[in-house]
C-alpha positions as CSV (number, residue, x, y, z in Angstrom):
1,X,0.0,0.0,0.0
2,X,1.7,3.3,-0.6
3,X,1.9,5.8,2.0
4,X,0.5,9.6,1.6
5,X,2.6,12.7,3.2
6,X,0.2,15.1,5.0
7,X,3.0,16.6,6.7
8,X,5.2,18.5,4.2
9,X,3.8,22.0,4.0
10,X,2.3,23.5,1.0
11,X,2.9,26.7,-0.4
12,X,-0.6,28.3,-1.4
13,X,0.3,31.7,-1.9
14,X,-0.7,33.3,-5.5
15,X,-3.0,30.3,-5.8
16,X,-6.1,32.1,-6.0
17,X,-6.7,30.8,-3.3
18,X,-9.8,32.6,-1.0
19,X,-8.4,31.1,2.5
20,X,-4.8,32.6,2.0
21,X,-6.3,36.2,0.3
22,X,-5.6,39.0,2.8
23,X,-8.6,40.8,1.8
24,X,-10.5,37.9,2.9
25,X,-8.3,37.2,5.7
26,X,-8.9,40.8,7.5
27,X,-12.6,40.9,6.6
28,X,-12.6,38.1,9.6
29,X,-9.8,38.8,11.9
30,X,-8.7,42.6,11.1
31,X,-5.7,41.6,10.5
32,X,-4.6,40.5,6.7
33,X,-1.2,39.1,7.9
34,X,-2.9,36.4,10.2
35,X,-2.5,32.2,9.3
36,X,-5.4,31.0,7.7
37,X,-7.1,28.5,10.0
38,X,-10.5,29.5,8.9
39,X,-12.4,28.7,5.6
40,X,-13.3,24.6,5.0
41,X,-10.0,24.1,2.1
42,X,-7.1,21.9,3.7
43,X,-3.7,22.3,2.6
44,X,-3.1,19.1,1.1
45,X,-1.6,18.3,-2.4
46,X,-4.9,16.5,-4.2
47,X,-4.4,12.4,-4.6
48,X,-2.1,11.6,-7.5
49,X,-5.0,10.7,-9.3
50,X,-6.5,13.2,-9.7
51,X,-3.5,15.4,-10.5
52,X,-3.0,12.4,-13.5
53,X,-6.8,12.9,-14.5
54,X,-6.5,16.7,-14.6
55,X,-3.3,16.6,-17.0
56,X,-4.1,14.2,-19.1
57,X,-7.5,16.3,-20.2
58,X,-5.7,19.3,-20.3
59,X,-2.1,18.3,-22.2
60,X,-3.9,18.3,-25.9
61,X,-4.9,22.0,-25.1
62,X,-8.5,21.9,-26.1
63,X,-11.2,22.0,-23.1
64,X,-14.6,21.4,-25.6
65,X,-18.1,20.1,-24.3
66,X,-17.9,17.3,-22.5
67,X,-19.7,13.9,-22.9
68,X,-20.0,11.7,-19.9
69,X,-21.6,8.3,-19.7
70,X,-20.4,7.0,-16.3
71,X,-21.2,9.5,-13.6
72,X,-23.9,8.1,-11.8
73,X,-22.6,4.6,-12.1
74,X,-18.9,6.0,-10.7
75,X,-20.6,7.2,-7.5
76,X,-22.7,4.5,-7.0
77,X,-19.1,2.5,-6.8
78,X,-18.0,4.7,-4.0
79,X,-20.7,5.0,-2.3
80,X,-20.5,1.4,-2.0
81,X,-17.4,0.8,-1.2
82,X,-16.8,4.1,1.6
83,X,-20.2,3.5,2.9
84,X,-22.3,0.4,2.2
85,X,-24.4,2.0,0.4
86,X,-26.3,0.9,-2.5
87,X,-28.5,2.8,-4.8
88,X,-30.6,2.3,-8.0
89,X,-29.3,4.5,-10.6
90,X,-33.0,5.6,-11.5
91,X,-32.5,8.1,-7.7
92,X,-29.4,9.2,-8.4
93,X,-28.6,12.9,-9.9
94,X,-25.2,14.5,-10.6
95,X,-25.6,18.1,-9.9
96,X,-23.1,21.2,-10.2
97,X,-22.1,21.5,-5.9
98,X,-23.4,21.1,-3.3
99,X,-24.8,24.9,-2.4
100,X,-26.1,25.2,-5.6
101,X,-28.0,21.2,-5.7
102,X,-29.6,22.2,-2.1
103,X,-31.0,25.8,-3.7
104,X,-32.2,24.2,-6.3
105,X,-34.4,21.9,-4.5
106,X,-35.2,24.6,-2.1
107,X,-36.6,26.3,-4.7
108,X,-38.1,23.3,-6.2
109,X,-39.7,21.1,-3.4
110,X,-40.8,24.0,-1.2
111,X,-43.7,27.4,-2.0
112,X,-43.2,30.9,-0.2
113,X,-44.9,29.6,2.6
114,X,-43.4,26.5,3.5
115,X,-41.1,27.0,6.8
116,X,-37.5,25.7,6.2
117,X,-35.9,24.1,9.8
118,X,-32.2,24.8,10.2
119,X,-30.5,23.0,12.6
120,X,-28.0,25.9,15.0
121,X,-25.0,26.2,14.7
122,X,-25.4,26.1,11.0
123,X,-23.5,26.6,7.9
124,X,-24.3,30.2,7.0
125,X,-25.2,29.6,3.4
126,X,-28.2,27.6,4.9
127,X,-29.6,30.8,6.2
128,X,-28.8,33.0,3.3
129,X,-30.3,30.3,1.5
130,X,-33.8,30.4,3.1
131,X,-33.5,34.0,2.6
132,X,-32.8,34.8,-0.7
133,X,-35.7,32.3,-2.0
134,X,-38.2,34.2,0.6
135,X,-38.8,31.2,2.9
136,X,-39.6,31.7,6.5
137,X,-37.0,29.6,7.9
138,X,-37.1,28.6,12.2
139,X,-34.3,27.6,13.8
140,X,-33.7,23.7,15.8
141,X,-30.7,24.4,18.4
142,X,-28.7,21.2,19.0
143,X,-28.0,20.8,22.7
144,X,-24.6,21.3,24.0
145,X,-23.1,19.3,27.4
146,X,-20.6,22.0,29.0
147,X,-19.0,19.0,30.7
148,X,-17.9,16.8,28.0
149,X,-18.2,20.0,25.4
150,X,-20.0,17.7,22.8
151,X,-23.4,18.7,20.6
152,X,-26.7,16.7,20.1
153,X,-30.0,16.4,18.6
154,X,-32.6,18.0,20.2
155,X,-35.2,15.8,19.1
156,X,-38.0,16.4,21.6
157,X,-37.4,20.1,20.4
158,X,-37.8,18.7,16.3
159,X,-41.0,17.4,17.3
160,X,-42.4,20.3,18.7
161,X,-41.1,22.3,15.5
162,X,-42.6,19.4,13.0
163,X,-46.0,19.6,14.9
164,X,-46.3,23.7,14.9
165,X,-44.9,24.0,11.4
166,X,-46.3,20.7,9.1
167,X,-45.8,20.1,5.9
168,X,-41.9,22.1,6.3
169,X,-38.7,21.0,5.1
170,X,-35.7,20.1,7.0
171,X,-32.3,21.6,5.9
172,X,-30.3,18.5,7.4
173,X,-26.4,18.5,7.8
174,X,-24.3,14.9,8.4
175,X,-22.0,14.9,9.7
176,X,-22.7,18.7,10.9
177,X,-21.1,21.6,10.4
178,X,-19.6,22.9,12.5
179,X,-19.8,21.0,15.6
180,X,-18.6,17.2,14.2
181,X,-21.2,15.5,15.3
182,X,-22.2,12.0,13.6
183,X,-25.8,11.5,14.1
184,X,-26.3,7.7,14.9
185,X,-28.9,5.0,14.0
186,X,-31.2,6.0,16.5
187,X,-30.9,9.5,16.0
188,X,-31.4,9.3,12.0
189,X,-34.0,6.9,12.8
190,X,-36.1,8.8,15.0
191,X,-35.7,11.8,12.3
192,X,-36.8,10.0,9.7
193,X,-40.1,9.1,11.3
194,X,-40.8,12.6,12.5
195,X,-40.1,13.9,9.1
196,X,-42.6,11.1,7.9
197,X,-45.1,11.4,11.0
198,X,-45.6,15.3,10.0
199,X,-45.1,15.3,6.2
200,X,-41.6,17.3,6.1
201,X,-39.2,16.7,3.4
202,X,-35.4,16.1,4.6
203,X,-32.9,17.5,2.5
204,X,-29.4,16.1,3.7
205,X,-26.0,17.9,3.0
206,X,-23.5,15.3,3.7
207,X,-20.4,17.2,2.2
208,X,-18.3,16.2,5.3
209,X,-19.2,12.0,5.1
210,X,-16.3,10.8,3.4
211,X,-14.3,12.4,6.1
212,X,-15.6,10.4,9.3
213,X,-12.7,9.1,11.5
214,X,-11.7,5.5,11.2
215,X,-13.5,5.1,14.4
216,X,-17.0,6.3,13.8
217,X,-19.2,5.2,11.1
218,X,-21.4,7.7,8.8
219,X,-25.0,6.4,7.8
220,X,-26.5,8.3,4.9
221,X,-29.7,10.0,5.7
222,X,-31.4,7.9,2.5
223,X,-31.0,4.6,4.3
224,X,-32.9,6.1,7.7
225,X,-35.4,7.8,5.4
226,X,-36.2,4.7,3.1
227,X,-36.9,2.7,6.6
228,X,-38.8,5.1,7.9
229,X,-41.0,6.0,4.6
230,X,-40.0,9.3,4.8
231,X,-39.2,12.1,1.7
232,X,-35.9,12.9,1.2
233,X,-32.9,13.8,-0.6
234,X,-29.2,12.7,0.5
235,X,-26.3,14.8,-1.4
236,X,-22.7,14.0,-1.3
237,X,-19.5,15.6,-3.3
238,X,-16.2,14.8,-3.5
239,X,-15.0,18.3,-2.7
240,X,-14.0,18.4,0.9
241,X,-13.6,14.8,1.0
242,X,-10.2,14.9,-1.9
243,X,-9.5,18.6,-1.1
244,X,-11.3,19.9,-4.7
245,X,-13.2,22.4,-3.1
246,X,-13.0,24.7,-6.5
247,X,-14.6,22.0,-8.4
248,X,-18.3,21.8,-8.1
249,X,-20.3,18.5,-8.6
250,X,-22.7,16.9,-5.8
251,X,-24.0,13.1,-6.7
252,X,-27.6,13.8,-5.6
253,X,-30.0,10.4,-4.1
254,X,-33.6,11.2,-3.9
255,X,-36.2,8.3,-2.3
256,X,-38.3,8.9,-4.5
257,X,-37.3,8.3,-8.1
258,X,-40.1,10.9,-9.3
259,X,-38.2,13.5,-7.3
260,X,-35.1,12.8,-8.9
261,X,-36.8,13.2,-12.4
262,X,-37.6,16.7,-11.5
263,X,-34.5,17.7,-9.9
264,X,-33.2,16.8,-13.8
265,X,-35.7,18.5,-15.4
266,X,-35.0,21.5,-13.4
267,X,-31.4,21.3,-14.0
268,X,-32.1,20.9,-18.2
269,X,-34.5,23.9,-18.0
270,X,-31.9,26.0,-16.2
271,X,-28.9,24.8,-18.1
272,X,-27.3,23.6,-15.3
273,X,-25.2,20.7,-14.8
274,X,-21.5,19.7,-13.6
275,X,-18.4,21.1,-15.9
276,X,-16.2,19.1,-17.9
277,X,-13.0,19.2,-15.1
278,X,-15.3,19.1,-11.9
279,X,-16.5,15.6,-13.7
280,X,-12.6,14.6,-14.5
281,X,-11.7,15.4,-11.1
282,X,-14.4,13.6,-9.3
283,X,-14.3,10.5,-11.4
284,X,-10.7,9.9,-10.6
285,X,-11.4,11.2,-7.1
286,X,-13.8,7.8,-7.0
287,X,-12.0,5.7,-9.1
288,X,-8.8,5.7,-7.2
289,X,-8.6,8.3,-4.5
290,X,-9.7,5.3,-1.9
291,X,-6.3,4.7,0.1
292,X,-5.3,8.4,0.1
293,X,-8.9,9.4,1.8
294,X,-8.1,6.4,4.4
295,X,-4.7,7.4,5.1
296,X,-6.3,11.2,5.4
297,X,-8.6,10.7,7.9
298,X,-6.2,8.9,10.1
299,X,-4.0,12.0,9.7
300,X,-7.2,14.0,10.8
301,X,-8.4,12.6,13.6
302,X,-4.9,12.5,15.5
303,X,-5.2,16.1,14.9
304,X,-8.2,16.7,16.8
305,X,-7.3,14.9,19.0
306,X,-3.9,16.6,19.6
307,X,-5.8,20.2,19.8
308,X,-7.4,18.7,22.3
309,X,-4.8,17.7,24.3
310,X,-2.8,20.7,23.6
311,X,-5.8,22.8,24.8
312,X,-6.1,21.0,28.1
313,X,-2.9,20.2,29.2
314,X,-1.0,23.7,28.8
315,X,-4.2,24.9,30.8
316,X,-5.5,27.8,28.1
317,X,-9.1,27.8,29.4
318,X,-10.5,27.0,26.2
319,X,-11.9,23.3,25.1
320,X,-12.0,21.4,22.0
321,X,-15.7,20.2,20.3
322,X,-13.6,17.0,19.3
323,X,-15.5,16.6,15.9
324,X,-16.2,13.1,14.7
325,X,-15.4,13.7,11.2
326,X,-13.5,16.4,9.0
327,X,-11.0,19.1,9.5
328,X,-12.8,21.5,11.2
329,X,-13.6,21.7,15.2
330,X,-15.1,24.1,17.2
331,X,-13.7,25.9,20.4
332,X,-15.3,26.6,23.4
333,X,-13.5,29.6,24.6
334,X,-16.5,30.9,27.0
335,X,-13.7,30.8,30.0
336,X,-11.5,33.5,28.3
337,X,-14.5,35.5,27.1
338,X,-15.2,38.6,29.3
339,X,-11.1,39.0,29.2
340,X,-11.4,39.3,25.8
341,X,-14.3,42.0,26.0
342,X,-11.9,43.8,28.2
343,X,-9.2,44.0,25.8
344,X,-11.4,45.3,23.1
345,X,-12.6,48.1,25.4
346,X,-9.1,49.1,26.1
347,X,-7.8,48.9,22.7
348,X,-11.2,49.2,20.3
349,X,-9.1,50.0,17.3
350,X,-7.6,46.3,17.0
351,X,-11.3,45.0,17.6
352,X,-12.8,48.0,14.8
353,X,-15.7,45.8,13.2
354,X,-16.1,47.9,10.0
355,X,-12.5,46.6,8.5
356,X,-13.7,42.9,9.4
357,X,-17.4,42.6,8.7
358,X,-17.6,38.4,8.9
359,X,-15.9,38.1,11.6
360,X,-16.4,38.9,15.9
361,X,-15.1,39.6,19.3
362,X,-12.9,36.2,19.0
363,X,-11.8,36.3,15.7
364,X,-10.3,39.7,16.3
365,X,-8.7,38.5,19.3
366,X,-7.5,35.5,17.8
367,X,-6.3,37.5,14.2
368,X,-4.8,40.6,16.4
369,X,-3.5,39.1,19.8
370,X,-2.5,35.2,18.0
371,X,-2.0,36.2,14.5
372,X,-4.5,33.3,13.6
373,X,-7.2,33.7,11.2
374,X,-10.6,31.8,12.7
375,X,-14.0,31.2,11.7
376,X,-16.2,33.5,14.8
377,X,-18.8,31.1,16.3
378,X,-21.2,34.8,15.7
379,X,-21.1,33.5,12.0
380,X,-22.7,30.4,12.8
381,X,-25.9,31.9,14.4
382,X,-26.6,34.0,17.2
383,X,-25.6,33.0,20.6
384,X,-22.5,30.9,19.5
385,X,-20.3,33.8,20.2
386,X,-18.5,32.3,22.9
387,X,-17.6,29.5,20.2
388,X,-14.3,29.7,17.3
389,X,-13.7,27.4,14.6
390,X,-10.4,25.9,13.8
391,X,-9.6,24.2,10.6
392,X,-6.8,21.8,11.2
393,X,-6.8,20.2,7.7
394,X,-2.5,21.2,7.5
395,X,0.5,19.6,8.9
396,X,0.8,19.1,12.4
397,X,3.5,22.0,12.1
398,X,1.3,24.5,11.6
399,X,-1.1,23.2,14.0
400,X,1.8,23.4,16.7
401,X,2.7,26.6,15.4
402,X,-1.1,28.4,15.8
403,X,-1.8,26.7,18.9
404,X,1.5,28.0,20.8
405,X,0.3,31.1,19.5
406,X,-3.1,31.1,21.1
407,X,-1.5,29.9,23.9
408,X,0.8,32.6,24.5
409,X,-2.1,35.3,23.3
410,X,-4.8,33.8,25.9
411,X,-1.7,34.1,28.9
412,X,-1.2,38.0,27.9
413,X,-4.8,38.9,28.9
């Protein structure tokens, strides 16, 4: 078997790259010069494979319409083989990302006044989405044990929501983003026959399943919802999972194979569809990208695990959500928090929101006091501003390096 480096460090300046950009990096941290721990890109070469794929369709020079045969059959091979899952080819969509899949059927499976549940913390996009199409949208808090510093489901709370809004559509995230968690058998279970029991229609972004720890095992929302009866729609994409976040294309599993027909039909009317090196790039993702992703998540979860350690051990006051899956963890830092609202009163001018718009009270700290760029929990959904997340998805060097950092920055206060 050969053996992937995750450790050598990869120059991504001039890469066009968003999460090394100073202009994006001060809009969070007010501070363009901070390390980018923030938006979901690791810093990972891509597998071989799909380095191979990509210069092979380029080196002739001509980039023409494309003409694919195999899509749906190559992800119904990995999702297979990386999750036991099988699935008739007649519910399966290839649609151009994951943002723009999830719109789509926003738009398609829901009227102005159907109410769109959001599970908080959540992915900001899910909010603007909801927005821009003019859906009231309500939010479902996950619970969160200060003790062990882990989220859950609230599902008592889901029920309540399902009875006072029927008929609404769930904006579902597994594994979530951002706390980590992995829902389980019981909890995907027991959604599925709510969202059945009270007619709502589950739509599932699972951007983050490839990338569960070797310990923990991700079950795709489709298998739940297909014992349970229930409506639903499972998405996956190859972006985060093989580190092709620039390349947009989201295999798309519907329950119902009428729904998938439309989801098509919607995509052919609007001229939509995956491009010719997102396909390239995913199909050799599938085809071969296997052993690397394995190796990867190994790398990953030591990671987390290391913050966490780090965290607790040099006594920082802050504690690690240890995420189940992917590169990115939140941080409790609620024991540090009114020192930090001290320091921006005495020095406002580091904290100045207008030169950093997405970000908040920690990020600034973290960007002016650490020199770390961070993701502010504020940007997640109101009341998670006690909350920063950390993108570990680089070598342990630079890990090492942004957590002495914080270290130091947290023992100045």
């Amino acid at each position: 078997m050969h053996s992937f480096d995750f450790s050598t460090i990869v120059d991504r300046t001039d890469s066009l790259s968003v999460k090394y950009a100073p202009d994006a990096i001060r809009s969070i941290c007010n501070n363009a010069q901070a390390m980018p721990f923030w938006v979901a890109d690791m810093d990972f070469s891509v597998p071989p494979s799909v380095s191979q794929a990509l210069a092979g369709q380029v080196s002739h020079g001509v980039l023409g319409y494309p003409y694919f045969t195999n899509l749906r059959q190559n992800f119904c091979y990995w999702s297979a083989k990386r999750h036991a899952w099988d699935i008739s080819l007649n519910r399966i969509a290839i649609g151009p990302g994951m943002l723009t899949s999830l719109a789509l059927m926003v738009e398609l499976f829901s009227s102005p006044d159907t109410t769109i549940i959001i599970p908080m913390p959540a992915y900001k996009p899910f909010v603007k989405m909801a927005q821009a199409l003019k859906r009231p949208w309500t939010e479902w808090p996950l619970e969160y044990d200060e003790i062990s510093h882990r989220f859950s489901f609230d599902l008592e709370k889901l029920e309540s929501l399902l009875k006072a809004n029927p008929s609404s559509l769930l904006l579902f995230c597994s594994p979530h983003n951002p706390t980590g968690h992995v829902s389980s058998d019981y909890e995907l279970d027991t959604i599925a026959s709510l969202a059945k029991k009270y007619n709502t229609m589950v739509l599932s972004d699972e951007i983050h399943a490839d990338l569960t720890y070797p310990s923990t095992v991700h079950i795709p929302f489709d298998v739940a919802a297909r014992r349970q009866g229930c409506r639903a729609v499972t998405c996956m994409a190859p972006s985060k999972s093989f580190n092709i976040s620039g390349e947009h294309y989201c295999g798309v599993v519907c329950t119902d194979a009428e729904d998938c027909k439309a989801f098509i039909d919607r995509m052919q009317t609007l001229f939509l569809g995956p491009s010719l090196l997102s396909s390239v790039t995913a199909s050799a993702a599938y085809a071969e990208g296997y052993e690397w992703l394995m190796q990867l998540t190994e790398y990953l979860e030591h990671n987390a695990l290391h913050i966490a350690s780090f965290l607790r051990d040099n006594h920082t006051g802050l504690h690690a959500v240890v995420p189940s899956a992917s590169f990115i963890g939140l941080i409790d830092c609620t024991e540090i928090f009114e020192r930090v609202r001290k320091d921006a009163s005495r020095f406002p001018r580091l904290y100045d929101p207008a030169t950093s718009r997405e970000g908040g009270l920690l990020s600034r700290f973290f960007g002016q006091r650490a020199g770390i760029a961070l993701n502010d929990g504020s940007w997640f959904g109101s009341g998670y501003d006690h909350f920063v997340r950390f993108n570990f998805g680089t070598s342990r060097q630079k890990i090492d390096q942004a957590l002495e950092n914080i270290s130091k920055a947290i023992s100045m206060l």
